[in-house]
C-alpha positions in Angstrom: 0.0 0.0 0.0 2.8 2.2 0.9 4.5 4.5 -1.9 7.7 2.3 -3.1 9.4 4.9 -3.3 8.9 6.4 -0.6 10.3 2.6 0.4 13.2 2.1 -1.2 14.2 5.6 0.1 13.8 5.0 3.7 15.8 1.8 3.2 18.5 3.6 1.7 18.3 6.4 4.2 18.5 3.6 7.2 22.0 1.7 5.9 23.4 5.3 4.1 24.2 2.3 1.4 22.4 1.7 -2.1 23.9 -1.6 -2.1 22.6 -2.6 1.0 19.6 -1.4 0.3 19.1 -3.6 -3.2 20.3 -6.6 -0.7 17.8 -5.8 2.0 14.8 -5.2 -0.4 15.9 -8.1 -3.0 16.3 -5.3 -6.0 19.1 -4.4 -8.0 20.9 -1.8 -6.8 20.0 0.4 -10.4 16.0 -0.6 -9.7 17.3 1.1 -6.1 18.6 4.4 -7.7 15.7 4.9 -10.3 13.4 4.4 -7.0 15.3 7.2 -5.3 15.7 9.8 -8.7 12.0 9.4 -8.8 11.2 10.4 -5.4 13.9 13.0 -5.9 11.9 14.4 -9.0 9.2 14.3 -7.4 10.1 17.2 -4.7 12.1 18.2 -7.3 15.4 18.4 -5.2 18.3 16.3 -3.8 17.6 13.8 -0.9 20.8 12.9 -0.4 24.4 13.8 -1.1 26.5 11.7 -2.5 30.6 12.0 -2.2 33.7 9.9 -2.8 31.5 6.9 -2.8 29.6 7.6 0.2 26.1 9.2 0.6 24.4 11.5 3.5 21.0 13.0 3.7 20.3 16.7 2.6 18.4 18.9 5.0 15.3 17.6 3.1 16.0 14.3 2.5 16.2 14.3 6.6 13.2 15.8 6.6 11.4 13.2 4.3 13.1 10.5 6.3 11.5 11.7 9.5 7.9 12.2 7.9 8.7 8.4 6.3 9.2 7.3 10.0 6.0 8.3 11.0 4.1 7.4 8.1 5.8 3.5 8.4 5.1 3.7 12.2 1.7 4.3 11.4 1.1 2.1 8.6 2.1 -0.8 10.6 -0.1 0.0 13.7 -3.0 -0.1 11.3 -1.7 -3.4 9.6 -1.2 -4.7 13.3 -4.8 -4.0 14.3 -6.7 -5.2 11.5 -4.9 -8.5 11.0 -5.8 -8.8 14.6 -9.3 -8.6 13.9 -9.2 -10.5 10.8 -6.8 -13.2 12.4 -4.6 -13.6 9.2 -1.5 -14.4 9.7 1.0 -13.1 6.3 3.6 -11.1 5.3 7.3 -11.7 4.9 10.3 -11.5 7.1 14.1 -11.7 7.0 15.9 -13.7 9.5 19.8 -14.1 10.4 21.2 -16.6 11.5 25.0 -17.5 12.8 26.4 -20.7 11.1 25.3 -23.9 13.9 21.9 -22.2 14.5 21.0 -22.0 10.6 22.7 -25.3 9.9 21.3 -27.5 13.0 18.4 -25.9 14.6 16.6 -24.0 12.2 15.9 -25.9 9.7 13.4 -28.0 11.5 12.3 -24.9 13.6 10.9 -22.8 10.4 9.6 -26.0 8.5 7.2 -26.7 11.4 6.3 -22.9 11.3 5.9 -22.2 7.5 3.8 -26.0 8.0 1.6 -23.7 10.8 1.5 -20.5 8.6 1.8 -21.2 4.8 1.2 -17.6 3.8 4.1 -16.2 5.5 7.5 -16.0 2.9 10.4 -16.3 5.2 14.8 -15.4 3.8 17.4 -17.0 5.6 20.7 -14.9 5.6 23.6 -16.9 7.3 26.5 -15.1 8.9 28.9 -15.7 11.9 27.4 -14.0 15.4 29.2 -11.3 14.6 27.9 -10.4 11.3 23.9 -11.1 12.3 24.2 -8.3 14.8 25.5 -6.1 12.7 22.9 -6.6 10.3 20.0 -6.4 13.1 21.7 -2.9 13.8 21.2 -1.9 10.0 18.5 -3.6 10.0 18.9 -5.3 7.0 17.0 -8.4 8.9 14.2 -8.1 11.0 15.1 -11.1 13.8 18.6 -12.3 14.5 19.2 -15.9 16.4 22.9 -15.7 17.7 25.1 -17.8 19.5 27.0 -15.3 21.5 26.3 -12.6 24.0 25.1 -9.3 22.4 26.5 -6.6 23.6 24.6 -3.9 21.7 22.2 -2.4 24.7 20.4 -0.8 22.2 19.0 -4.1 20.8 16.6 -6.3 22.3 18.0 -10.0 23.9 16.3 -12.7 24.9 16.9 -16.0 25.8 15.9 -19.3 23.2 17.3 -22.3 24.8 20.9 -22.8 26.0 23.7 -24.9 24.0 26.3 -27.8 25.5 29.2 -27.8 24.0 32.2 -30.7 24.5 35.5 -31.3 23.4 35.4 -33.9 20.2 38.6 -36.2 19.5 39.0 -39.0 16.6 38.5 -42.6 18.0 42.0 -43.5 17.9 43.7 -40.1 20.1 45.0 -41.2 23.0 42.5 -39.4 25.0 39.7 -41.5 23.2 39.4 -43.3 26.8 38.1 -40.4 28.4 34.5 -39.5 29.5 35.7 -36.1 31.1 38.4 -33.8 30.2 39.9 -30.2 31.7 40.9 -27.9 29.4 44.3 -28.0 30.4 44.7 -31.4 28.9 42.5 -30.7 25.6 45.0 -28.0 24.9 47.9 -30.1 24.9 47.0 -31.0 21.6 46.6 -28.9 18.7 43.9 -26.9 19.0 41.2 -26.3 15.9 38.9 -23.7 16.1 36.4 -21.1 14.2 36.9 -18.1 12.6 37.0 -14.5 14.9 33.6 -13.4 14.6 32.3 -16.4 15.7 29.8 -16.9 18.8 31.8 -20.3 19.6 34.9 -18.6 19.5 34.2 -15.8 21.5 32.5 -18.5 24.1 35.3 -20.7 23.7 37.6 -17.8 24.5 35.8 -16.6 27.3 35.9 -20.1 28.7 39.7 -20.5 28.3 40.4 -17.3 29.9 38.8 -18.8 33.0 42.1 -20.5 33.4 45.5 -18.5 32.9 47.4 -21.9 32.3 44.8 -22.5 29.8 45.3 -19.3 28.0 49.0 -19.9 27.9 49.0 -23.3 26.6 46.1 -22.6 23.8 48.1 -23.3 20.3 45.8 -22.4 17.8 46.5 -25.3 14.4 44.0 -24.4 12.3 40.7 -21.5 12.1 37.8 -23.0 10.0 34.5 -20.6 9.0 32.0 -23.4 9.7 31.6 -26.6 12.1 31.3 -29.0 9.4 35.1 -28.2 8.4 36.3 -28.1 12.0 34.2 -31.7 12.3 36.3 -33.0 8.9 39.8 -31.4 10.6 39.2 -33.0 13.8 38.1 -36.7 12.0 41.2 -36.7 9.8 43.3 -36.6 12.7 44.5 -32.8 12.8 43.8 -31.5 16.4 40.9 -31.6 18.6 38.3 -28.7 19.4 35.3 -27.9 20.8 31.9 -28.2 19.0 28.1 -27.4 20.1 26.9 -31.1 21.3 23.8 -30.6 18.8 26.1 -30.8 16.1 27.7 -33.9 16.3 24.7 -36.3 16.0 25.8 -37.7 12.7 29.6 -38.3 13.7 28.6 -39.9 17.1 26.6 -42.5 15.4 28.5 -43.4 12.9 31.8 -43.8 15.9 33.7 -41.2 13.5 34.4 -38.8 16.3 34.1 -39.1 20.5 32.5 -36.2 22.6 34.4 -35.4 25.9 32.8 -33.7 28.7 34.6 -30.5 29.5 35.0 -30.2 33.4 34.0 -27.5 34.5 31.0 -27.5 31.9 30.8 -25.4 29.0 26.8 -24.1 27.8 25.8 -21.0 25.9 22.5 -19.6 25.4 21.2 -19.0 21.5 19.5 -16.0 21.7 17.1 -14.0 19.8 18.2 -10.3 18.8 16.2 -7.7 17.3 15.4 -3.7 17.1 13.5 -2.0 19.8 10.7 -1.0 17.7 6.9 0.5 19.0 4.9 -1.7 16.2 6.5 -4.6 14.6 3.9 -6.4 12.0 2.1 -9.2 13.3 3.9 -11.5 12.0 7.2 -11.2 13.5 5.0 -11.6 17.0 3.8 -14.7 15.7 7.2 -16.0 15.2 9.0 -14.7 18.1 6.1 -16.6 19.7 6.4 -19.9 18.1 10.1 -19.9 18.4 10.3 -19.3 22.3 7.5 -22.1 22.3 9.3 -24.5 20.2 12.4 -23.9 21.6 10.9 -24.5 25.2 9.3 -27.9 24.2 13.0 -29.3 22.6 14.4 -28.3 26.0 11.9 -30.2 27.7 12.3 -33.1 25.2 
């Protein structure tokens, strides 16, 4: 209902970026510009200024991006209220997602959802933690699930379920024998280990930090950008690591890899992370709900 436009301009005014605004709204970026030259012909003046690749609003194009605040703010509260009365549950939402959550836990999580709500059109963006909130603070995605604390106290946390994760080992190691291990011993092997950026880094870093002998001993072999290639490093012999528990199904029943307790345990929570916003559309409520549900029910599982 709302003038495109008038969309694709406070999209562009949000993330300063015409790329990231094609990304965010699935456009090309030159379908962006055209969007933005019309609205700019339309008030026949410049809405924003654009310099040594970088762009900033005008005095009017600040202006227009206020009004278009309020006119979004308000289209939504009506959009809120009457699907409330009509009980229809559409629309379309863009969720992030670091690397475990969108490989092992998702999946199943948004099938059962899209099975409950077949109207709604749902995009999957994948990132490390890092990268999700920085896209929840553009918001170029409208719901974030992260492995990681959030910093950002601007942003809205909260709690989905919380994660165990344990040291892995090939059969054959010579700590295969073990049912519980300290970190001190795990790291006098080579170590493997994700990418920075990543919430089980960062965890996994925090944890090691506990101990200073630890964080002395740590000998990093190898930094992989997803678990399935710190899985494959670990099976062909080159180090051990330290992997969400929820990830390992496969390898545990096939006896390719062991799982080692870490003593003192190791959990994390995956977290949902979005804006502080006064209206969200209905159907990001719908979801939030059905996640925290879902999530609730697995934990009691």
């Amino acid at each position: 209902m709302a003038d495109r436009r008038l969309q694709v301009f406070h999209t562009v005014a949000r993330l300063l970026s015409f790329t990231k605004a094609a990304e965010t709204l699935h456009m090309t970026q030159p379908a962006v510009t055209f969007q933005v030259r019309q609205l700019e012909e339309y008030f026949n003046t410049r809405l924003f200024d654009r310099t040594h690749n970088r762009i900033s609003l005008t005095d009017a194009g600040g202006r227009v991006f206020a009004y278009a605040d309020r006119i979004f703010e308000l289209y939504t509260e009506m959009e809120n209220s009457v699907r409330e009365m009509t009980g229809e549950i559409s629309g379309s939402l863009t969720i992030g997602a670091s690397t475990t959550i969108a490989e092992y836990m998702l999946p199943a999580l948004l099938g059962d959802f899209r099975n409950q709500y077949p109207d709604v059109s749902i995009h999957l963006k994948v990132s490390n933690t890092e990268g999700i909130v920085s896209m929840v603070e553009n918001n170029a995605i409208d719901l974030g699930v992260v492995e990681a604390p959030v910093s950002n106290k601007n942003l809205v946390v909260g709690k989905c379920r919380e994660d165990r994760l344990v040291a892995i080992v090939p059969p054959k190691h010579p700590m295969s024998g073990k049912a519980v291990v300290t970190m001190e011993e795990l790291l006098e092997y080579p170590f493997i280990c994700r990418e920075e950026g990543s919430g089980t880094r960062e965890v996994i870093n925090e944890y090691i930090c506990q101990s200073d002998e630890s964080k002395q001993a740590m000998s990093v072999a190898m930094e992989l950008g997803s678990p399935e290639a710190v899985k494959g490093a670990v099976e062909a012999g080159m180090g051990v690591s330290i992997v969400s528990y929820a990830t390992i199904q496969k390898e545990l029943r096939l006896g390719t890899l062991l799982a080692l307790q870490l003593d003192p345990p190791l959990v994390r929570p995956f977290s949902f992370v979005h804006q502080k916003q006064k209206f969200r559309v209905r159907v990001m409520e719908e979801l939030l709900d059905f996640a925290r549900n879902y999530c609730q029910e697995k934990v009691a599982d």
